[in-house]
MARKOLNU-341107 format. One line per field, with one value per residue (C-alpha): residue number from 0; chain; x, y, z. Coordinates in steps of 0.1 Angstrom, whole numbers. Layout:
<pts>
nr	NUM  ... $
kette	A  ... $
u	X  ... $
v	Y  ... $
w	Z  ... $
</pts>
This chain:
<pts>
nr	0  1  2  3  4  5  6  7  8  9  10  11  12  13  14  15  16  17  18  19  20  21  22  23  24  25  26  27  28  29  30  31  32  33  34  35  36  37  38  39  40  41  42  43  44  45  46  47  48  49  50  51  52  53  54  55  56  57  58  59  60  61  62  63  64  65  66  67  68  69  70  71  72  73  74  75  76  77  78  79  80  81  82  83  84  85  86  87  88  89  90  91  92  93  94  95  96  97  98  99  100  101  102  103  104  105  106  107  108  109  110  111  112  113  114  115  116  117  118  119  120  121  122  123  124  125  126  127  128  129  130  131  132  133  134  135  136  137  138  139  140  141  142  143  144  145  146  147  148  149  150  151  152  153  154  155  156  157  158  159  160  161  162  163  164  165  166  167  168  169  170  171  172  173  174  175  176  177  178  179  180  181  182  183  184  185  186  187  188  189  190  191  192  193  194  195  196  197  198  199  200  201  202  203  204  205  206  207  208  209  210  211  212  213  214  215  216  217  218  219  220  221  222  223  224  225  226  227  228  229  230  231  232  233  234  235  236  237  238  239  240  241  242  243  244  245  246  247  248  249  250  251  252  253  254  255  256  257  258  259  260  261  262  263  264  265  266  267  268  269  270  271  272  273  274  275  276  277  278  279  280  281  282  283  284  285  286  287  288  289  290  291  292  293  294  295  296  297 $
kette	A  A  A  A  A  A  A  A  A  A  A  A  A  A  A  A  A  A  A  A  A  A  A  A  A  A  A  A  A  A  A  A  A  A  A  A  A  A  A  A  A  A  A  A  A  A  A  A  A  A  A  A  A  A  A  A  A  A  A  A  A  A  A  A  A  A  A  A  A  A  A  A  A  A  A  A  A  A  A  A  A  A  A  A  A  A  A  A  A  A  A  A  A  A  A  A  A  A  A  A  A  A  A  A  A  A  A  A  A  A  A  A  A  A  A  A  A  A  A  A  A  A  A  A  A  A  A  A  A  A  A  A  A  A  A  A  A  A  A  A  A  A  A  A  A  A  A  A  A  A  A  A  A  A  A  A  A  A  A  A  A  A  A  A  A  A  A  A  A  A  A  A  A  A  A  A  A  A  A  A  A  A  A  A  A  A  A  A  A  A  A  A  A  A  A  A  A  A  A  A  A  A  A  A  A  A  A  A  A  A  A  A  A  A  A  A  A  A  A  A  A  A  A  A  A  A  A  A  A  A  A  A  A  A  A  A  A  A  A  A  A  A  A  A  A  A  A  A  A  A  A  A  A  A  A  A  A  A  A  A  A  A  A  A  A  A  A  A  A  A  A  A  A  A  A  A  A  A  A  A  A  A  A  A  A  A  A  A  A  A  A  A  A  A  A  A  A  A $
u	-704  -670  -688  -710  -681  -664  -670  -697  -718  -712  -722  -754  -763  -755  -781  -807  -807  -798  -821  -811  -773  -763  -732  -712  -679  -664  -625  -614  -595  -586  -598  -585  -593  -620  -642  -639  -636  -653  -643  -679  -684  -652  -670  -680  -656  -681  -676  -682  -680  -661  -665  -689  -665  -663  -696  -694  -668  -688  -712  -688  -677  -715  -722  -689  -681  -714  -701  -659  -663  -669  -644  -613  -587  -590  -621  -633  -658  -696  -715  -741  -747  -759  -772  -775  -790  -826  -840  -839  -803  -780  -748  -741  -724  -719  -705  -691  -680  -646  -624  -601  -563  -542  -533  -501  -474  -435  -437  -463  -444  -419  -393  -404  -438  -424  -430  -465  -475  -460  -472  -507  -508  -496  -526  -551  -535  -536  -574  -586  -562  -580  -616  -643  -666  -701  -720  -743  -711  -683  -700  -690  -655  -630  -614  -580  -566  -527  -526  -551  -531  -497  -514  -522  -491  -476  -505  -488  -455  -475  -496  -459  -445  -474  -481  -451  -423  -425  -420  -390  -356  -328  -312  -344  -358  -327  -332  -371  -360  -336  -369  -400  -373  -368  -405  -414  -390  -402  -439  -445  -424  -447  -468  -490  -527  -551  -568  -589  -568  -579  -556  -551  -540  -514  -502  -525  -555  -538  -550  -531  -534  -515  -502  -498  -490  -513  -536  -567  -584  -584  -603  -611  -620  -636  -602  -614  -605  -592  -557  -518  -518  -483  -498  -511  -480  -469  -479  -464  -429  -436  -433  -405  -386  -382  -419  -431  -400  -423  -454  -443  -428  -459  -488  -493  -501  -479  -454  -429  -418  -435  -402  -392  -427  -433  -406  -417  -452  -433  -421  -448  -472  -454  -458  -493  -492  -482  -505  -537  -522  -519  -552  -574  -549  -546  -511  -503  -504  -482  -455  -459  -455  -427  -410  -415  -398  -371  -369  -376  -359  -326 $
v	-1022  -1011  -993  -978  -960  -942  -902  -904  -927  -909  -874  -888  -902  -866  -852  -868  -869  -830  -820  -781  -790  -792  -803  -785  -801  -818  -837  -870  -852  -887  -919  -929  -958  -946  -922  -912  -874  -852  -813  -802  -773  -756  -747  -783  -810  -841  -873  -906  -935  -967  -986  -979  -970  -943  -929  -931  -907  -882  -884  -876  -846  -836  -833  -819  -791  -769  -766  -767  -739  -712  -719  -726  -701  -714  -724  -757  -777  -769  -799  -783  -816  -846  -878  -901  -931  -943  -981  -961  -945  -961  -941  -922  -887  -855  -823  -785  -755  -755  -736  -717  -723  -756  -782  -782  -798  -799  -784  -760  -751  -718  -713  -676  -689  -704  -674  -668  -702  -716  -690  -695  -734  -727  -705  -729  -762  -739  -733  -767  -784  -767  -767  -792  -810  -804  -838  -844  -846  -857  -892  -890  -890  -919  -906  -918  -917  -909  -946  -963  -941  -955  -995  -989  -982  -1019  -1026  -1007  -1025  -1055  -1043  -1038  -1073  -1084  -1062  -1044  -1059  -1089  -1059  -1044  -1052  -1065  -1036  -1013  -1040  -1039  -996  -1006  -1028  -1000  -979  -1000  -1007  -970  -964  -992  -978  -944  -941  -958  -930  -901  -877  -858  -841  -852  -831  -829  -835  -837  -867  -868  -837  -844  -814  -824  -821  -781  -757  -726  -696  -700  -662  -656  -692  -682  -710  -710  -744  -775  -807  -844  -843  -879  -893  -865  -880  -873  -881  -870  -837  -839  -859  -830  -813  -844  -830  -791  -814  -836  -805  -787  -789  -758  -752  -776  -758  -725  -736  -756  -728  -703  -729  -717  -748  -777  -797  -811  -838  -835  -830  -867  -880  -863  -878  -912  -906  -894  -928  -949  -929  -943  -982  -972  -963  -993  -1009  -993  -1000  -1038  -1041  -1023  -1037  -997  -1004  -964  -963  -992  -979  -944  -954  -980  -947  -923  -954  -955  -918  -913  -939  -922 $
w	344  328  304  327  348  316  313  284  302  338  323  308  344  358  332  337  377  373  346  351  348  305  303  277  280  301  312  333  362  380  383  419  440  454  424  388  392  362  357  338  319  336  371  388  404  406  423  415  437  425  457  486  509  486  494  525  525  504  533  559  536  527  565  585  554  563  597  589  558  581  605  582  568  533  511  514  492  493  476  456  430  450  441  463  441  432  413  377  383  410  404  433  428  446  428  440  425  412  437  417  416  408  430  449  435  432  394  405  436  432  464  463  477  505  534  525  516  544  569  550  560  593  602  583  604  635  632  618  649  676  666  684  669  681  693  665  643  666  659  625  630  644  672  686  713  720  730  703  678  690  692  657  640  636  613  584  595  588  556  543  549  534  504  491  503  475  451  465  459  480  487  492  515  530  541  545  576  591  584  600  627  635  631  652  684  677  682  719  729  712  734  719  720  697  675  644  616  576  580  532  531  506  481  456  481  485  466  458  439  406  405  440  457  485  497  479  493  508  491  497  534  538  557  589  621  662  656  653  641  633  599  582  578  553  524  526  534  504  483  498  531  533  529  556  576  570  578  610  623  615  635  666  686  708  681  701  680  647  630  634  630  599  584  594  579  550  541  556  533  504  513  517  482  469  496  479  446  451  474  444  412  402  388  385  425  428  406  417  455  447  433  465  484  466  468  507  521  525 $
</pts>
């Protein structure tokens, strides 16, 4: 099965259940918890499960995107390359076009971008926050409540006692307690609306322009949900304060309170890390989350 999930043996599936498609070269872009991720021939992104959960996702993606694209301020996937299985071949995959530009990221970031960028994810969190879902695909999406959002916060609280905290150290388990503590007070104060939120949208899910900065894109949509929009603006603040300053400032809708809240997910993000690390034994997202703790909780 090993063998069968490394990139030679991945492209060949995706040859012969897309006989049109030759693949002329090809590079391992991630291999994440979730899917092995191919760049082919310079112009497709293709997906491959590595737990069904995984698919799953894809589907979400494969049926909300259609209707999102349209809708958004900034270019979104369109699946093109689908497979969704069969006896002779059962590796699942799905596959767009490339969108052009390079994933946000604190080396790619330049502090002359920050007015346009940050007014550019503004206006894209602004539209995506107040759109609807139409009934055939609001059922596709969990939806929270302010008050089922609130009940389920403790449960990282827990997932941290349980998963990371044997990996910390005393005096970083010592600021994670003033940290859950302060989290833990916090959120059954919170009011807010809930709205459709991409709910991943980390900088490396942000596409930009590499000349310009200007958003390009948006990827990895299979975490949609109703929830705490306040959570999308994690990824912009992740990057650059004064970025997610920027692009606060330019969304047009209710945020009283994000400020604080975003800094909460900020640091609860990164026990998820290590959380996902531990739960799937990916040893790079353990030691990369262990390092954003250490980093965030100040």
């Amino acid at each position: 099965m090993l063998r069968q999930m490394e990139p030679r043996s991945l492209v060949s599936e995706l040859e012969a259940c897309i006989p049109a498609l030759r693949v002329k070269r090809y590079r391992r872009i991630t291999k994440g918890w979730e899917h092995i991720v191919l760049e082919v021939n310079g112009e497709y992104i293709v997906r491959f499960p590595t737990l069904r959960g995984g698919w799953a996702r894809l589907q979400r993606e494969m049926a909300l995107l259609p209707w999102l694209s349209p809708r958004l301020s900034a270019t979104v996937p369109r699946y093109e390359l689908v497979w969704p299985g069969s006896r002779s071949h059962p590796q699942r995959f799905a596959g767009y076009r490339k969108i052009a530009g390079t994933s946000l990221s604190r080396n790619a970031f330049r502090a002359r971008w920050v007015d346009q960028l940050g007014e550019d994810l503004g206006r894209f969190l602004t539209g995506l926050h107040g759109l609807r879902l139409p009934g055939e695909l609001s059922d596709l999406v969990p939806r929270y409540t302010r008050n089922s959002w609130v009940e389920a916060e403790p449960k990282y609280y827990r997932q941290a006692r349980t998963l990371v905290y044997p990996l910390l150290d005393a005096e970083t388990r010592r600021r994670a307690d003033l940290f859950w503590t302060r989290y833990l007070d916090h959120f059954p104060t919170v009011e807010f609306e809930p709205s459709l939120i991409h709910s991943d949208l980390t900088s490396g899910n942000i596409i930009i322009d590499r000349s310009t900065g200007r958003l390009s894109g948006v990827i990895d949509w299979g975490d949609v949900k109703v929830g705490d929009p306040a959570l999308d603006f994690m990824g912009s603040f992740e990057v650059s304060r004064s970025l997610g300053e920027r692009a606060l400032a330019g969304y047009g809708r209710e945020k009283s309170g994000f400020r604080e809240r975003i800094d909460l997910y900020l640091v609860s993000s990164a026990f998820g890390e290590v959380a996902v690390g531990v739960q799937t034994g990916t040893e790079k997202f353990t030691q990369i989350g262990l390092k954003h703790i250490r980093q965030r909780l100040v």
